[in-house]
C-alpha positions in Angstrom: 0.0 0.0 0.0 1.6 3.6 -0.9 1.1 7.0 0.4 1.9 10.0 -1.5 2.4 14.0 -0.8 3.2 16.5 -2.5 3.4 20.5 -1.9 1.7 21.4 -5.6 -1.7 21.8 -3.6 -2.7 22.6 -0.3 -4.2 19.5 0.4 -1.0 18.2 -0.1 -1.8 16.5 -3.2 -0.7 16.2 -7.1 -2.1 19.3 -9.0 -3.6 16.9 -11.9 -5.5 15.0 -9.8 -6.7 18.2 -7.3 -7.1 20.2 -10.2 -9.3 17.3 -12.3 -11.3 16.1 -8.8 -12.7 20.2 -8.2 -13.8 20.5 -12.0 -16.5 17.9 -10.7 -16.7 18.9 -7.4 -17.6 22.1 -8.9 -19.9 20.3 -11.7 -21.8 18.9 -9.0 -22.6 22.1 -7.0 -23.7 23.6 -10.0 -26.1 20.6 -10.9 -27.5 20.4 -7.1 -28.2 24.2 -7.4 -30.5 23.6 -10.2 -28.6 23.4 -13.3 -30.7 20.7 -14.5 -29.1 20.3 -18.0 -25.9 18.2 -15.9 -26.5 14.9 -15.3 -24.4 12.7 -12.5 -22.2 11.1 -14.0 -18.8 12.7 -15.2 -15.2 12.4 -15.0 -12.3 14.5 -15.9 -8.5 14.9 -16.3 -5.9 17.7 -16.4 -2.8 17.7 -18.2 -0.3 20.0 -16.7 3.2 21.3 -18.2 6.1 21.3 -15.6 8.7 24.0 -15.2 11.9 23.4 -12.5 9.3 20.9 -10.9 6.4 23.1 -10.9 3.1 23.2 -13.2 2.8 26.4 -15.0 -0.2 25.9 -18.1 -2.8 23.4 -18.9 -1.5 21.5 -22.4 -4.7 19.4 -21.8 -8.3 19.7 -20.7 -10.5 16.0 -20.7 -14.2 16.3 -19.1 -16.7 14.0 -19.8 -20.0 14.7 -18.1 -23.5 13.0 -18.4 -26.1 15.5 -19.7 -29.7 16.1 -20.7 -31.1 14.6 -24.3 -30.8 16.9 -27.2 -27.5 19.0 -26.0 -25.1 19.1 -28.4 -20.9 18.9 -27.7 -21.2 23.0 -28.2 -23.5 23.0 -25.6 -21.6 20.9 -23.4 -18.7 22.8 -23.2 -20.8 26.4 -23.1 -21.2 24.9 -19.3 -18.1 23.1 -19.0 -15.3 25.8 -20.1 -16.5 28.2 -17.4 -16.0 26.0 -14.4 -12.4 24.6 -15.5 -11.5 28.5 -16.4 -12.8 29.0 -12.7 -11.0 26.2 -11.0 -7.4 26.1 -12.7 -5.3 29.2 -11.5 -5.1 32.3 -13.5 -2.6 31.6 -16.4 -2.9 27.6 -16.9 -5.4 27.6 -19.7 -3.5 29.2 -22.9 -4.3 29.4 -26.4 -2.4 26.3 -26.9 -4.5 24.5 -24.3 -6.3 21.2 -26.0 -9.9 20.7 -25.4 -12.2 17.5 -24.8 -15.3 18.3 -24.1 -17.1 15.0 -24.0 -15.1 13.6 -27.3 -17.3 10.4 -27.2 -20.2 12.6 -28.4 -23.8 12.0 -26.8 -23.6 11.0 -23.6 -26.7 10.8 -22.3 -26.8 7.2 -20.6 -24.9 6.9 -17.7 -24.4 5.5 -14.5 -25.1 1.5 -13.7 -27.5 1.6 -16.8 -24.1 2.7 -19.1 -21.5 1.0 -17.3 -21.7 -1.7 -14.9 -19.5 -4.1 -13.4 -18.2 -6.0 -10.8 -14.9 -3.9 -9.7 -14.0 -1.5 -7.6 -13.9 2.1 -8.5 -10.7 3.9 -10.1 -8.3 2.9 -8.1 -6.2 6.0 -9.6 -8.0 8.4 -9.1 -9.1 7.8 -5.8 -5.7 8.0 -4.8 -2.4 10.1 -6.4 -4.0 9.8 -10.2 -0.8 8.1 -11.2 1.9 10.2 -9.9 2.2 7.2 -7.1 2.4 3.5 -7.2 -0.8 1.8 -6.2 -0.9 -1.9 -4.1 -3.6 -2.7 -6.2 -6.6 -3.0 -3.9 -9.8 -1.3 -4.3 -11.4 1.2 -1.8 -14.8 0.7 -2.5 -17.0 -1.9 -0.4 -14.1 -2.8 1.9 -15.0 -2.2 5.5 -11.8 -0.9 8.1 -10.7 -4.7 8.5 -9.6 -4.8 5.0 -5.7 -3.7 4.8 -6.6 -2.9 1.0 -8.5 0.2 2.6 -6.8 0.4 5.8 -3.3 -0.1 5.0 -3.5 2.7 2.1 -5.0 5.4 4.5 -2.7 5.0 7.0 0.1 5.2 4.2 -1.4 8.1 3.5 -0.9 9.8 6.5 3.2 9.4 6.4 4.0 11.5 4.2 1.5 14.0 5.0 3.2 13.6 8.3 6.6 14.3 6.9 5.8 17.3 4.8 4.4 19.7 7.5 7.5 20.7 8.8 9.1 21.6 5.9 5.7 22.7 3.5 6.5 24.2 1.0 9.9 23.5 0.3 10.6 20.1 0.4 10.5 17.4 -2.6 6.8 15.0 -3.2 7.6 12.3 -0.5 5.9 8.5 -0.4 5.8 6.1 1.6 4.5 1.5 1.2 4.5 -0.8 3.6 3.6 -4.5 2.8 0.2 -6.1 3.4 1.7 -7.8 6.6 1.6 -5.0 9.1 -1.7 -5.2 10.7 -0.2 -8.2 12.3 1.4 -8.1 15.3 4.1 -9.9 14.8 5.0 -7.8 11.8 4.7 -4.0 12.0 7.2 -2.8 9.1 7.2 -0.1 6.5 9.2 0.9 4.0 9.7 4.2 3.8 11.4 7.2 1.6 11.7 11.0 2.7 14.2 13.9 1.8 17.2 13.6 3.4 17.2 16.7 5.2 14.2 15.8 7.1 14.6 14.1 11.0 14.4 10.5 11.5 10.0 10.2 11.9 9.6 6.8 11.5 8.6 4.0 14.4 9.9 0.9 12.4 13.6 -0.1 12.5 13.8 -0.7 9.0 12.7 3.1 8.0 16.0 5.4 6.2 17.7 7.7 8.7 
């Protein structure tokens, strides 16, 4: 299981993933206001260009939302544009920014009745949208006994852990321990952190 942090966001997590996660935060609010032309289901990504480490412009824009019958992709991304031009930060989106605004075309079916299965959800995105490992286990109907949930929140909190001190300066920090350490008789991680930071780890097999 792996934890990640990093200081692009004040949640302490990548910008792609922050950034893509509020377009539908925002999506939603506008649709449980009374924008009745949104429908539930959506799902975005943001494509940021780095500079010395830090993301400067949008080079791509991907949102996908459900929406009401007879809109067309024009009208889609009359209501989409506005809420990613709000969310990223002044600057990002440039005329060379790329646009997908629901490049499937209709999308009018969604939810269970477009797209059912038997997995868990995006395992991705509901945790560092790629800029960490993953162990592989789902989050989704897994109650606090399973270490597939467990495990990668209290990963999660490592890093996190490491970073205050030294926010904003230091480098993205992560942390995995192995599926074993619920048990008593084996309570290791394996850990990484900048070098300059203190020794913060209870397990003798953490880096100085």
């Amino acid at each position: 299981m792996f934890g990640y942090a990093s200081n692009e966001t004040p949640e302490l997590m990548p910008a792609t993933l922050a950034y893509s996660h509020r377009i539908l935060k925002r999506l939603a609010e506008l649709r449980h206001g009374g924008e009745k032309r949104l429908e539930p289901d959506a799902k975005s990504q943001v494509s940021l260009f780095y500079e010395n480490g830090v993301p400067v412009r949008a080079t791509a824009i991907v949102v996908s939302t459900q929406h009401a019958k007879g809109m067309t992709q024009a009208d889609v991304a009359a209501l989409v544009k506005p809420v990613v031009a709000e969310v990223l930060p002044e600057g990002f989106i440039t005329d060379e920014t790329v646009w997908h605004i629901n490049p499937t075309g209709v999308f009018e079916i969604g939810g269970p009745d477009g797209d059912a299965g038997l997995t868990g959800r995006k395992i991705i995105v509901d945790t560092y949208g790629g800029a960490s490992p993953h162990g592989g286990g789902a989050f989704s109907g897994k109650d606090c006994t399973k270490v597939d949930r467990s495990a990668a929140y209290a990963a999660a909190i490592w890093p996190r852990t490491w970073w205050r001190p030294a926010w904003p300066t230091a480098a993205p920090s992560s942390s995995a321990t192995p599926s074993a350490w619920l048990s008593p008789s084996r309570s290791t991680w394996t850990c990484t952190a900048p070098a300059r930071f203190p020794r913060k780890c209870w397990s003798a097999n953490c880096p100085p």
